[in-house]
TIMAR-398754 format. One record per residue: residue number from 1; residue in three letters; x, y, z of N, C-alpha, C in turn. Coordinates in steps of 0.001 Angstrom, whole numbers, plus 500000, padded with zeros to 6 digits. Layout:
<pts>
NUM	ALA	X	Y	Z	X	Y	Z	X	Y	Z
...
</pts>
This chain:
<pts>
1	UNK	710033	641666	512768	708892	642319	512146	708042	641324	511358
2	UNK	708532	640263	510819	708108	639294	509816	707016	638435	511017
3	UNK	707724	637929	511664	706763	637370	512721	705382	638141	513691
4	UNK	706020	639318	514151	704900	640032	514779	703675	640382	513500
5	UNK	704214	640648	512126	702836	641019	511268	702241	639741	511068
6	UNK	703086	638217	510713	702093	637735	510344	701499	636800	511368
7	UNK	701812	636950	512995	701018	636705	514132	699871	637818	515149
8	UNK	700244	639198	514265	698990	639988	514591	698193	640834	513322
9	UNK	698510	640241	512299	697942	641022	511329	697380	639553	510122
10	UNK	698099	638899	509583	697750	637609	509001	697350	636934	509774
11	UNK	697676	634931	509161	697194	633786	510278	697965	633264	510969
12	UNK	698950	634049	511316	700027	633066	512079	701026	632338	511669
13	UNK	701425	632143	512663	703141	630751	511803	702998	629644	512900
14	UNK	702962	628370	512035	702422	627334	512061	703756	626877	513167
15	UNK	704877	627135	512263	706259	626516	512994	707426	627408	512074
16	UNK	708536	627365	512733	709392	628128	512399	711150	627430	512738
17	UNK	711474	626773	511387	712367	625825	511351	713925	626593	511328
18	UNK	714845	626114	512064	716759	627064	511879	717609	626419	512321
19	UNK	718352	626559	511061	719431	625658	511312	720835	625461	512422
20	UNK	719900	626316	513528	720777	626288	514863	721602	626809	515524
21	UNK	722564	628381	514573	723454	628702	514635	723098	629792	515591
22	UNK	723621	630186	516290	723198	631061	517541	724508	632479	516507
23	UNK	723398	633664	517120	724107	635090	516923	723804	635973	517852
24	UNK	724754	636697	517991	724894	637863	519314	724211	638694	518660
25	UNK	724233	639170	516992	723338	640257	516695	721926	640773	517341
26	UNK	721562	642121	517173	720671	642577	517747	719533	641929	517011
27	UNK	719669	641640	515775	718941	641308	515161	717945	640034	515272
28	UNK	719231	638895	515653	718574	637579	516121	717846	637655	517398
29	UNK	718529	638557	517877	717751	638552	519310	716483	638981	519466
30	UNK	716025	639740	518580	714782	640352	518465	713736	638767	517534
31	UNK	714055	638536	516939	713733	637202	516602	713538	636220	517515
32	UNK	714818	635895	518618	714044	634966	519634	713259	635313	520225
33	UNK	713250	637131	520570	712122	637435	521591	710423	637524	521093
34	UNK	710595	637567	519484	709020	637374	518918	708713	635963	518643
35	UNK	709514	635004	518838	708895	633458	518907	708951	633230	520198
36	UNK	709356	633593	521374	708760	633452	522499	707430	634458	522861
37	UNK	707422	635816	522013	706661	636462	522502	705039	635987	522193
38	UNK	705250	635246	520529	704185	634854	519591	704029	633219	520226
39	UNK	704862	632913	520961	704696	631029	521332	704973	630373	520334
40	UNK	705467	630920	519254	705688	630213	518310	706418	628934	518246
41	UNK	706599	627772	517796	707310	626158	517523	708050	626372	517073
42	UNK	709035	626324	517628	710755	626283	516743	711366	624953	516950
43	UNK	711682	624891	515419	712394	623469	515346	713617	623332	514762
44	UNK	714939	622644	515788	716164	622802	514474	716108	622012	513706
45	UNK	716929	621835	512599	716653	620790	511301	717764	621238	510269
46	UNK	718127	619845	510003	719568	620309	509043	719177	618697	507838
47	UNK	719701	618387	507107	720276	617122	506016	719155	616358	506413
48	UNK	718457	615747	505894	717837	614831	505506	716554	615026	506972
49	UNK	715994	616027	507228	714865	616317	508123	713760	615805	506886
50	UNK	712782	616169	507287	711554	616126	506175	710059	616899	506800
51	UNK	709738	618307	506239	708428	618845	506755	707182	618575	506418
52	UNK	706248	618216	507289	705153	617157	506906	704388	618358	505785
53	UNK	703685	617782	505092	702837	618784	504346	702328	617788	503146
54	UNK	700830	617772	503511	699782	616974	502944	700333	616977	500991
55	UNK	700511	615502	500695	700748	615126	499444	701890	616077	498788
56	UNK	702730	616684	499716	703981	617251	498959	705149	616803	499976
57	UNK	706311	616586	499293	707439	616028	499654	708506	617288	499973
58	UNK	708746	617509	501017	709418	618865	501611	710603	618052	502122
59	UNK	711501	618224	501628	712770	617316	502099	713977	618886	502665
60	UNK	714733	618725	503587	715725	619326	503831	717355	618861	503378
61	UNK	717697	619691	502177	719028	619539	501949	719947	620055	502992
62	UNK	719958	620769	503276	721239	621278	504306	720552	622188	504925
63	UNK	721572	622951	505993	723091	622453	506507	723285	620894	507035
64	UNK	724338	620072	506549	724701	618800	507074	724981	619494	508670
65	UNK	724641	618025	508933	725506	617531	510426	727185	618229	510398
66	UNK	727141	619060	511236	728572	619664	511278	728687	620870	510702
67	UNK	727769	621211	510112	727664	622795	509429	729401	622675	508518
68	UNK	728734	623688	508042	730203	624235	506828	730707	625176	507087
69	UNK	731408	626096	506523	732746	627147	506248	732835	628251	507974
70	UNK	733050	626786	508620	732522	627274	510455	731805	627916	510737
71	UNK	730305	627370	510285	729153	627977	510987	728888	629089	510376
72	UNK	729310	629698	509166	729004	630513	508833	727221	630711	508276
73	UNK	726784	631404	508275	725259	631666	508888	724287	631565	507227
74	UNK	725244	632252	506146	724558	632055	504664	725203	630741	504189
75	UNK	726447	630212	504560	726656	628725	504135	725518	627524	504751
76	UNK	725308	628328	505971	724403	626991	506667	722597	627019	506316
77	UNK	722503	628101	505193	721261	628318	505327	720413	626549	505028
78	UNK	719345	627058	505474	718351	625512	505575	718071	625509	503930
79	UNK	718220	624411	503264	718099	624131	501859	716667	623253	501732
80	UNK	715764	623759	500741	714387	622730	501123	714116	622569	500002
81	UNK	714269	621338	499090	713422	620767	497892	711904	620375	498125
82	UNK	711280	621101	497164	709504	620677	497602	709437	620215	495904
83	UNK	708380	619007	496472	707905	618177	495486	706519	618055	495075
84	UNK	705630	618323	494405	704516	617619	494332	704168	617400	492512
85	UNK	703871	615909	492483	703496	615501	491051	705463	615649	490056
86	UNK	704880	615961	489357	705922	616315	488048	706647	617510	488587
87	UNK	706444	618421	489192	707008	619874	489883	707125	619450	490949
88	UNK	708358	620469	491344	709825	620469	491351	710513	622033	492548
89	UNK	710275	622637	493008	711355	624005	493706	712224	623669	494426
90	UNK	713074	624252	493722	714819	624550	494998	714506	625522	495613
91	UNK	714689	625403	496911	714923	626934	497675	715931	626910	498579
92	UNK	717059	627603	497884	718299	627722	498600	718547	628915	499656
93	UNK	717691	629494	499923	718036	630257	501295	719180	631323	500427
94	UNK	719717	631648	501184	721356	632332	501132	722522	631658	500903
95	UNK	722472	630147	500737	723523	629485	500233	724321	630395	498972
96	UNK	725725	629956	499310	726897	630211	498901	727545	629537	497832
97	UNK	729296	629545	497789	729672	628858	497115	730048	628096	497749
98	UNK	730291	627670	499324	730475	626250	499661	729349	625058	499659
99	UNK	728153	625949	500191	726983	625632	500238	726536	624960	498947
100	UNK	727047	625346	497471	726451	625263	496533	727352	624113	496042
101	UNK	728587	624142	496677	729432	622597	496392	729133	621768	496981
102	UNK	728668	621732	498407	728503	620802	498944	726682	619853	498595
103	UNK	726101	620556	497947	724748	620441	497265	724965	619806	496007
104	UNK	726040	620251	495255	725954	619493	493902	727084	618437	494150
105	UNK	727914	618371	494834	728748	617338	495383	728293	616178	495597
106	UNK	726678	616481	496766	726117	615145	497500	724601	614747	496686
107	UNK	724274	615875	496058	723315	615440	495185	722963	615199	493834
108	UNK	723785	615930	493159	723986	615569	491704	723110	616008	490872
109	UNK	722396	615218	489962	721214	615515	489303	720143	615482	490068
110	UNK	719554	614929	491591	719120	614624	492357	718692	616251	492481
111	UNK	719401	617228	492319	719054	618522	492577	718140	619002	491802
112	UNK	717487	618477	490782	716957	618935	489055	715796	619608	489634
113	UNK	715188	620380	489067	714077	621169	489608	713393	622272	488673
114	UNK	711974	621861	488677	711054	622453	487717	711197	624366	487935
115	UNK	711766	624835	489306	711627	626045	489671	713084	626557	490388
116	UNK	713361	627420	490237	715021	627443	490932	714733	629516	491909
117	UNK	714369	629155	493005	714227	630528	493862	716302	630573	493938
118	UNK	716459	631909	493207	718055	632223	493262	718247	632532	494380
119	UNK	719914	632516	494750	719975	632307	496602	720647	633597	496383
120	UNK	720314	634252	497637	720455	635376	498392	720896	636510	497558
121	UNK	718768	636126	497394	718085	637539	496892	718805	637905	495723
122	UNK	719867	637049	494843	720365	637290	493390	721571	637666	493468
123	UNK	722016	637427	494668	723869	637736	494942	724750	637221	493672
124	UNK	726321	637884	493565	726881	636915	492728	727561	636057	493132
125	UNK	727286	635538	494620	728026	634850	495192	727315	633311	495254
126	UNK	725960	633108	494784	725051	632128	494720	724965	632256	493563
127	UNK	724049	630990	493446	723154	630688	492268	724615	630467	491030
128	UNK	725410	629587	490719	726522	629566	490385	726163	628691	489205
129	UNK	727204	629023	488231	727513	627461	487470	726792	626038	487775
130	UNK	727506	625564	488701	727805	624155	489260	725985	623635	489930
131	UNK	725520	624922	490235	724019	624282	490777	723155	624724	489851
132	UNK	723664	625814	488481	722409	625962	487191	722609	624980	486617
133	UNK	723662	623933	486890	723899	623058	485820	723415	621699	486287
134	UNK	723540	621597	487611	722932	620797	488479	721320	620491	488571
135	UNK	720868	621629	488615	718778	621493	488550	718721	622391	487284
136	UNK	719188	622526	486122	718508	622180	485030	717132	623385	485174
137	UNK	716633	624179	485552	715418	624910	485391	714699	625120	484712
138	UNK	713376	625266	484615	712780	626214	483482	712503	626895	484046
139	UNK	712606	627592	485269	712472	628957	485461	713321	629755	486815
140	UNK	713603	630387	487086	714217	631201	487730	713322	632229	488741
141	UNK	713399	632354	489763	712800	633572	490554	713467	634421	491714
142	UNK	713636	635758	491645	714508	636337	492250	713856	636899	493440
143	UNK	714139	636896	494570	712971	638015	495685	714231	638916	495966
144	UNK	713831	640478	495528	714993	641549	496157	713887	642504	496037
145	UNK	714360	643649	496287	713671	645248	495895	714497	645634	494762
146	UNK	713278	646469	494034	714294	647157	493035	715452	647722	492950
147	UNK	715221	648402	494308	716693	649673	494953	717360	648684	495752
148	UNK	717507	647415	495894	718169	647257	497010	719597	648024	497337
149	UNK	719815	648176	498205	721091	648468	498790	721987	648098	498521
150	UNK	721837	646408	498303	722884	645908	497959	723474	645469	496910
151	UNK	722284	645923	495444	722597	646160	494192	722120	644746	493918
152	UNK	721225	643187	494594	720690	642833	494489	719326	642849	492758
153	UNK	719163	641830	492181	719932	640583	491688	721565	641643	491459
154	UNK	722482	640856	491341	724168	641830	491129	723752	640912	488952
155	UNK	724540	641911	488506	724844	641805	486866	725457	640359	486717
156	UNK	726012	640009	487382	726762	638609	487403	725857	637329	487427
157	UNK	725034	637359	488271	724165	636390	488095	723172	636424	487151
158	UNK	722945	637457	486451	721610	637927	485420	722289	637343	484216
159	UNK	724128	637772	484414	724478	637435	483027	724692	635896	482820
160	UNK	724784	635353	483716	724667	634000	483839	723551	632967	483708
161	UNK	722377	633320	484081	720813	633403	483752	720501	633479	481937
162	UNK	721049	634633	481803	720927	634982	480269	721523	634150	479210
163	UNK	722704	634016	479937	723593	632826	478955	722663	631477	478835
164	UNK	722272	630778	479545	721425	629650	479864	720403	630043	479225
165	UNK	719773	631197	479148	718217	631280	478309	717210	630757	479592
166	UNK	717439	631188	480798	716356	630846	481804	715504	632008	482309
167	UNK	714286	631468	481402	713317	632701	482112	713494	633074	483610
168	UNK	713133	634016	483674	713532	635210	485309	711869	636248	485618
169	UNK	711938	635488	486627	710916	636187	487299	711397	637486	488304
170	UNK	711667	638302	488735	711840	639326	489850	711360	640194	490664
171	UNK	711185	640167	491805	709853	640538	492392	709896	641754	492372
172	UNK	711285	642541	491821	711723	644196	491524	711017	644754	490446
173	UNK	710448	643943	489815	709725	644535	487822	708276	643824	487669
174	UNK	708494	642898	488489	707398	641607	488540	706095	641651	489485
175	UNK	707029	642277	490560	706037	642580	491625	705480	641000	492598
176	UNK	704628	640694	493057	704393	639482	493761	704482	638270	492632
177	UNK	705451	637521	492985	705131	636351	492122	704426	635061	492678
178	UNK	703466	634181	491759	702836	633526	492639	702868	632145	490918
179	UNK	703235	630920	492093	703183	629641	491103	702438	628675	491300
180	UNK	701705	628179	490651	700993	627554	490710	700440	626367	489940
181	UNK	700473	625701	490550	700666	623935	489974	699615	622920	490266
182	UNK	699498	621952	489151	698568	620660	489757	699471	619622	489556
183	UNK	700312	619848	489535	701768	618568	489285	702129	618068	488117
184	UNK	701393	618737	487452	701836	618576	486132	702114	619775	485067
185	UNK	701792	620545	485186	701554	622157	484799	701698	623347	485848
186	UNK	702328	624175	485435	702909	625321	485858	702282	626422	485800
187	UNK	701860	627196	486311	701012	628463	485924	701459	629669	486657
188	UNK	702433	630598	486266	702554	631801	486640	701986	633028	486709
189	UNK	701993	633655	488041	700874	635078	487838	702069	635803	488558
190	UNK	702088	637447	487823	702830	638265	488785	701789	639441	488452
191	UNK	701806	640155	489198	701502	641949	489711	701834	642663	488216
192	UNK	702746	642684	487644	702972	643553	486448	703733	642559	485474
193	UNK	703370	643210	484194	703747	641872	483232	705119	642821	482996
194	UNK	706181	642066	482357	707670	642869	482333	708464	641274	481522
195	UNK	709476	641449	480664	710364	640803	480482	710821	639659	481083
196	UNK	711194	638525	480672	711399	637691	481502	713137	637128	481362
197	UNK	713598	638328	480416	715092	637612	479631	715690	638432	480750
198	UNK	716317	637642	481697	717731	638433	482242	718477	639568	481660
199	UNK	718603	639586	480696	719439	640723	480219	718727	642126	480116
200	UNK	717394	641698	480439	716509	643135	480400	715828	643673	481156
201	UNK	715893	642340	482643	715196	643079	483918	715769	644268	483800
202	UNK	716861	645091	484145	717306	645913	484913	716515	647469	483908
203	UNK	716519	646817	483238	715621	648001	482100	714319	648433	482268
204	UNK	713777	647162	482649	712650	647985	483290	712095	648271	484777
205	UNK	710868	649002	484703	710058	649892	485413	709876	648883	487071
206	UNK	710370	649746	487862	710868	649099	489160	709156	648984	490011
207	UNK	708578	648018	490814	707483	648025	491107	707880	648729	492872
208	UNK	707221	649460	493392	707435	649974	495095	706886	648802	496009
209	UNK	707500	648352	496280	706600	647556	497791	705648	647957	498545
210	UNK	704776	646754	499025	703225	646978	498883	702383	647736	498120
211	UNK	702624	647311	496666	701624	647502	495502	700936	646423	495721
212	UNK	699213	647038	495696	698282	646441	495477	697618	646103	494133
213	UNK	698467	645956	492987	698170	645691	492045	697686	644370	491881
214	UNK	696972	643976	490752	696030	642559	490939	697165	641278	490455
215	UNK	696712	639928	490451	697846	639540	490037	696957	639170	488759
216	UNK	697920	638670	487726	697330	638166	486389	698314	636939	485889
217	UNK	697618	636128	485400	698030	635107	485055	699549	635491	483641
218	UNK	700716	634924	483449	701493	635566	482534	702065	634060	481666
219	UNK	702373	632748	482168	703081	632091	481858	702376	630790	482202
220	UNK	702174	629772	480993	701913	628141	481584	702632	627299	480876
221	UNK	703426	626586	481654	704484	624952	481076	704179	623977	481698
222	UNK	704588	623153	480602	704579	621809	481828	705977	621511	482001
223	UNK	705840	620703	483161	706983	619777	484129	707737	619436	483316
224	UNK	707002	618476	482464	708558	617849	481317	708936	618387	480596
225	UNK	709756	618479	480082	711117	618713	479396	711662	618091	478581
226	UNK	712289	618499	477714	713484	617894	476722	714428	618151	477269
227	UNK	715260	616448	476763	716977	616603	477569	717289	617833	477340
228	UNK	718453	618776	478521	719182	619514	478081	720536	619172	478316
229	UNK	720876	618282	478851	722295	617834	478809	722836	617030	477972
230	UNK	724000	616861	477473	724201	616736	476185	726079	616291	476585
231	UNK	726339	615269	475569	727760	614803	475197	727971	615499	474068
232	UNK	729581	616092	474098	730010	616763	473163	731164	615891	472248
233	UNK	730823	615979	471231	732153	615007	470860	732926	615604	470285
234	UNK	734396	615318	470045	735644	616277	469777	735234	617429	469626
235	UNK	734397	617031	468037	734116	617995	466739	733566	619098	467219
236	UNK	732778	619373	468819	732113	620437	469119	730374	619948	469033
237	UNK	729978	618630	467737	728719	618458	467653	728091	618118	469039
238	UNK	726922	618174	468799	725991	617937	470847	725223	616471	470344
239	UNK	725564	615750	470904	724415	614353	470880	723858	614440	472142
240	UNK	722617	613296	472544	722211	613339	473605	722647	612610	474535
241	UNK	722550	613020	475973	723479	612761	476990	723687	613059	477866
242	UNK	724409	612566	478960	725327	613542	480163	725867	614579	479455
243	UNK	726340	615766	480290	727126	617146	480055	728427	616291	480431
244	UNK	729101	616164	479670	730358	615563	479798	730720	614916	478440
245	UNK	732008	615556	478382	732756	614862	477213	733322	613294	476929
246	UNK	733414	612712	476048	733928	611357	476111	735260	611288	475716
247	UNK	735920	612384	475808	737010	612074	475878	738602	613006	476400
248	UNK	737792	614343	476590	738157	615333	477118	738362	615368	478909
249	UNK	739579	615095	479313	739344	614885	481162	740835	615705	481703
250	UNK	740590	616078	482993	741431	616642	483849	742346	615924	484209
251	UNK	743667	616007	484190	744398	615461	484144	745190	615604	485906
252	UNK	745220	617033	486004	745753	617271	486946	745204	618775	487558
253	UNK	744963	619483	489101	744418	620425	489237	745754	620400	490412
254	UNK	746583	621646	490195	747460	622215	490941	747029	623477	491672
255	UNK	745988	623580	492647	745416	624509	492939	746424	625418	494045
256	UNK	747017	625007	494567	747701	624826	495682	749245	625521	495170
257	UNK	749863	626510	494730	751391	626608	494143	752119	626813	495340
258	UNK	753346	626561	495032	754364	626816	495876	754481	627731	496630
259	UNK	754626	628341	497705	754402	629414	498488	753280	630415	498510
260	UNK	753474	631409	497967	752058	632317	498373	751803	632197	496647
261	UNK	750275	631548	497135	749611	631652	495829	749806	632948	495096
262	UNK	749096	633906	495994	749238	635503	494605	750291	635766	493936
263	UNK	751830	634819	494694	752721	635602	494492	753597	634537	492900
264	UNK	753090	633359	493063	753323	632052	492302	752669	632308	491183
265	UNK	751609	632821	490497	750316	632844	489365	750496	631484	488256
266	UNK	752304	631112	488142	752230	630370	487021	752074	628865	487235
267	UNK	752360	628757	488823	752212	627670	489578	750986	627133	489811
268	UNK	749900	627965	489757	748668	627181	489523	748176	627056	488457
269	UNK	747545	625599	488142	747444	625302	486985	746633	624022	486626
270	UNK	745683	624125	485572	744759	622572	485236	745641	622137	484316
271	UNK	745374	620669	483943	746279	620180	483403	744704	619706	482401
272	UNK	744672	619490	481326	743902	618442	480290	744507	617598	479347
273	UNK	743698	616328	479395	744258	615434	478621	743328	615208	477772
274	UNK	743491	614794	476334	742545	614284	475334	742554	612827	475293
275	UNK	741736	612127	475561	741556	610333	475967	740891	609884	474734
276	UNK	740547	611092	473713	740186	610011	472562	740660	610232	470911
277	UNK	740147	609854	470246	741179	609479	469045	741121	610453	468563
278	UNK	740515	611571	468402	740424	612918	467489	741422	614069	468127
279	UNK	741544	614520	467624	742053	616134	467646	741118	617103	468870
280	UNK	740735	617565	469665	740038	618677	470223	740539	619969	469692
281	UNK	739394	620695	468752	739793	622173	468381	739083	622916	469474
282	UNK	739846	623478	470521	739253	624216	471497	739027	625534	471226
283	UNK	739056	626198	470030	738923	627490	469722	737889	628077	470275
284	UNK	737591	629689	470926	736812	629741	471457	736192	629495	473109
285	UNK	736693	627879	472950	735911	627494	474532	736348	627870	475639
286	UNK	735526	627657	476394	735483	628427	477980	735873	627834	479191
287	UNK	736808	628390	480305	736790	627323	481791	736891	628490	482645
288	UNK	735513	627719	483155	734826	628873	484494	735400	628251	485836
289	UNK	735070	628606	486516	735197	628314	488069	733621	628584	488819
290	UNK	733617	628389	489957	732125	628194	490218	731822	629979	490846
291	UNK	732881	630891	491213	732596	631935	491387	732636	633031	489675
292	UNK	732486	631864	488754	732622	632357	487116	733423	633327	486607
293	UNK	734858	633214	487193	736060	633452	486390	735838	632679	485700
294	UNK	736775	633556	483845	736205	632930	482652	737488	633168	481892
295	UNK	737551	631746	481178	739089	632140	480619	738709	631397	478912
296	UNK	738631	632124	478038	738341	631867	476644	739819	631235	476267
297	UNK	740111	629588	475427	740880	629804	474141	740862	630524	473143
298	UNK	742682	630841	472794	742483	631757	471938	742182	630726	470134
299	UNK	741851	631080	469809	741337	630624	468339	742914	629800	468227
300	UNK	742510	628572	467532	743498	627677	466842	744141	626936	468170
301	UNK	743836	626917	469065	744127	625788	470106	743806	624350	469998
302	UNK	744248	623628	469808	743875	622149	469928	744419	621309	470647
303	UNK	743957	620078	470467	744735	618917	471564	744662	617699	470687
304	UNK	745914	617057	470175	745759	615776	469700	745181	614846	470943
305	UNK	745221	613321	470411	744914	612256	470982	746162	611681	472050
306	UNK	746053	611965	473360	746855	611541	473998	747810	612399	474858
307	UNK	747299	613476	474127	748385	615053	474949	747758	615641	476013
308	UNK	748595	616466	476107	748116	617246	477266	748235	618777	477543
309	UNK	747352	619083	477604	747475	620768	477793	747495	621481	479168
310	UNK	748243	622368	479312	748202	622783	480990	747590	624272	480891
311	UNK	746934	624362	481640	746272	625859	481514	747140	626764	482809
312	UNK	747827	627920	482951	748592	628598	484107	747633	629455	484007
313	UNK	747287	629904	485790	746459	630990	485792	747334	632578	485561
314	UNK	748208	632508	485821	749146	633537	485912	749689	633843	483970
315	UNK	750645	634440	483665	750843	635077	482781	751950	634427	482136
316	UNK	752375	634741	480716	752841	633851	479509	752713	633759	478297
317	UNK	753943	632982	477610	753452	633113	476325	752489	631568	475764
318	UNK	751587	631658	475197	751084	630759	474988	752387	629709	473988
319	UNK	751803	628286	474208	752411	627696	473009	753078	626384	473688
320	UNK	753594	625203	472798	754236	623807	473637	753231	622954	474964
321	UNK	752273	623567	474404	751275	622364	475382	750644	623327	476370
322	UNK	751213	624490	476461	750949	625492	477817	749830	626638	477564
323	UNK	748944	627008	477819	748177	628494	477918	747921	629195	479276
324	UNK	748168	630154	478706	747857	631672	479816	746704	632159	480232
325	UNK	746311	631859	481526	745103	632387	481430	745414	634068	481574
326	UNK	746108	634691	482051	746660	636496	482658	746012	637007	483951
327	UNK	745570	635969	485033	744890	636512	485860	745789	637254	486783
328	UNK	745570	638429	487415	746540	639041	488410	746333	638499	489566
329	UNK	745490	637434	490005	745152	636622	491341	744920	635106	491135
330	UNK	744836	634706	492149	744819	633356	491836	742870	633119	491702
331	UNK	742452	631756	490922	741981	631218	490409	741061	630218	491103
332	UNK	741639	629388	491530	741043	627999	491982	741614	627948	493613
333	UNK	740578	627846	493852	740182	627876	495680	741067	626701	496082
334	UNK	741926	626625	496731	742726	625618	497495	741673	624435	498438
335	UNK	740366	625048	499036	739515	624135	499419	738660	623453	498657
336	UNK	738877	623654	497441	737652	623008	496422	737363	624157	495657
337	UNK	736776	623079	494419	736254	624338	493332	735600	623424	492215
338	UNK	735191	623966	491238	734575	622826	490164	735066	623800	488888
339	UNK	735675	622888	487946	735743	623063	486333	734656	623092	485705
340	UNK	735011	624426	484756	733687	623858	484000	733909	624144	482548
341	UNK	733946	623152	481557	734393	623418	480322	733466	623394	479093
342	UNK	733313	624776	478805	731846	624588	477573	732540	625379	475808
343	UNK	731786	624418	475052	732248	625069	473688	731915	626437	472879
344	UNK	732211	627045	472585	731704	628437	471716	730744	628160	471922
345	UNK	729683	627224	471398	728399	628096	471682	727784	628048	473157
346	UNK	728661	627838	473909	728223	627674	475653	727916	626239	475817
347	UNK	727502	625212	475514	727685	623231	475721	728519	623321	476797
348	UNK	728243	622811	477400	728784	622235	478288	729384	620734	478187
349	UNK	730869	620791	478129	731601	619889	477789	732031	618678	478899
350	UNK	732302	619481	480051	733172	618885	481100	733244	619386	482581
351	UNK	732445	618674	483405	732314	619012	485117	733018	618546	485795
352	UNK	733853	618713	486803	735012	618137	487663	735106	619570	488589
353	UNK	734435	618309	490025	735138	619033	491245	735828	618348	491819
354	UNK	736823	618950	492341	738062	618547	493357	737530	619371	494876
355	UNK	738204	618422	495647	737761	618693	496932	739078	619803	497944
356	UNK	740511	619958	497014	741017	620109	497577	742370	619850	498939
</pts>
């Protein structure tokens, strides 16, 4: 439908880029038959392609050569960083959580980005930890319907949004969003003016698709920024920096327990070591996983200089170097996963992925 309106009703499609994966669905099939029907240019393209487009830098992050979690169709979505001037958009397609490891894995800060389009349509299965922490945003934009079906943006990712303090655009309250840039400045217009704090889309007034409402200008920033990443030292204080502690490190990740994970809980387990001369009072702090299981210390936890603390996902009494997280399932993905360790007030202390 996307193709037939905007090849008999708009101007056409120039070219129409995929990352190759063939489907029996009825669905795809109706898709090949309107780019043959429209003549349309189809091109495959995966890792390091590049789409020409006058004075902007359109680079393709993924799918790599070899596709991921076997071809699966939202892991392989086509990943496209666009550049022009000082600005910056991620557009992650439907990427996942392998998708979203294998992105902050191979790119790093390399991912940073003035605009962050959340992947698939605001799932809680995207848009994770490991890649908000990765591109850094000043802004956020969601494309779903208000009603979706599928409960689209999901509470999980909003609350995650919210924690960060990243403005949220949604095309459910927002109506058409439209950005607009000279490479140095940012200028947002949407259809209806509405909230921009995650925690309060869902509160308001849902816009119907195809409203012809006008757009109006709502929001202007510029590109740069103040650091937001930051070294934490013992004490909890933030200096400026990498997100990473100087002295706080993983010691050991037992993702893997002895026989059947569900059935093992105490067998999986992080291990932390303190590498520098102070005390760590971990009271409070947090270790997520990239699908944001969240496991708080309980108040009065610490770590001298040189020890080591083991975290069990499974159940226990705290105490002698050991804590409980109480999960009734296991924790940390046997194929990979990323730590993520932030202080009471949310800092981000400590990133470590294992591959598994």
């Amino acid at each position: 439908e996307v193709i037939d309106y905007y090849e008999t009703e708009a101007d056409g499609i120039g070219a129409i880029y995929d990352p190759g994966i063939a489907s029996a669905t009825r669905t795809y099939e109706a898709y090949l038959d309107a780019v043959e029907a429209h003549d349309v240019t189809l091109y495959r393209t995966q890792a390091g392609d590049e789409i020409p487009m006058e004075n902007t830098s359109v680079q393709v992050l993924a799918p790599p050569e070899g596709y991921l979690a076997g071809e699966d169709r939202n892991e392989n979505s086509i990943v496209v960083r666009v550049g022009y001037g000082n600005v910056s958009t991620l557009l992650p397609g439907d990427a996942e959580v392998a998708a979203e490891r294998h992105l902050t894995g191979t790119y790093g800060e390399d991912l940073d980005a003035t605009i962050l389009a959340a992947g698939h349509h605001g799932s809680n299965t995207s848009t994770g930890p490991g890649l908000l922490g990765a591109t850094t945003s000043r802004v956020v934009a969601i494309q779903s319907a208000y009603d979706s079906p599928y409960g689209h943006p999901h509470h999980e990712l909003l609350a995650r949004l919210a924690d960060r303090g990243i403005p949220t655009y949604w095309t459910g309250v927002h109506g058409t969003v439209v950005f607009e840039t000279d490479g140095r400045d940012v200028r947002v217009f949407t259809q209806r003016e509405a909230s921009t704090d995650p925690a309060d889309l869902r509160s308001a007034p849902g816009v119907q698709p195809g409203s012809t409402d006008p757009l109006e200008s709502r929001q202007t920033f510029g590109a740069e920024r103040s650091p937001d990443r930051v070294t934490v030292r013992a004490d909890g204080g933030a200096e400026g920096g990498p997100a990473q502690s100087t002295s706080l490190a993983v010691a050991e990740v037992n993702e893997d327990a002895a026989g059947h994970d569900g059935e093992n809980l105490g067998d999986e387990y992080l291990t932390f070591r303190n590498d520098g001369e102070e005390t760590i009072d971990f009271s409070g702090w947090t270790v997520t996983d990239e699908a944001d299981h969240s496991y708080r210390f309980p108040d009065g936890t610490t770590l001298a200089p040189g020890e080591t603390l083991t975290l069990h996902t499974g159940s226990g009494t705290d105490g002698d170097g050991h804590c409980y997280w109480g999960s009734g399932r296991p924790v940390w993905n046997n194929d990979g996963d990323t730590v993520f360790v932030r202080t009471d007030e949310g800092t981000l202390v400590l990133e470590v992925t294992y591959d598994g």
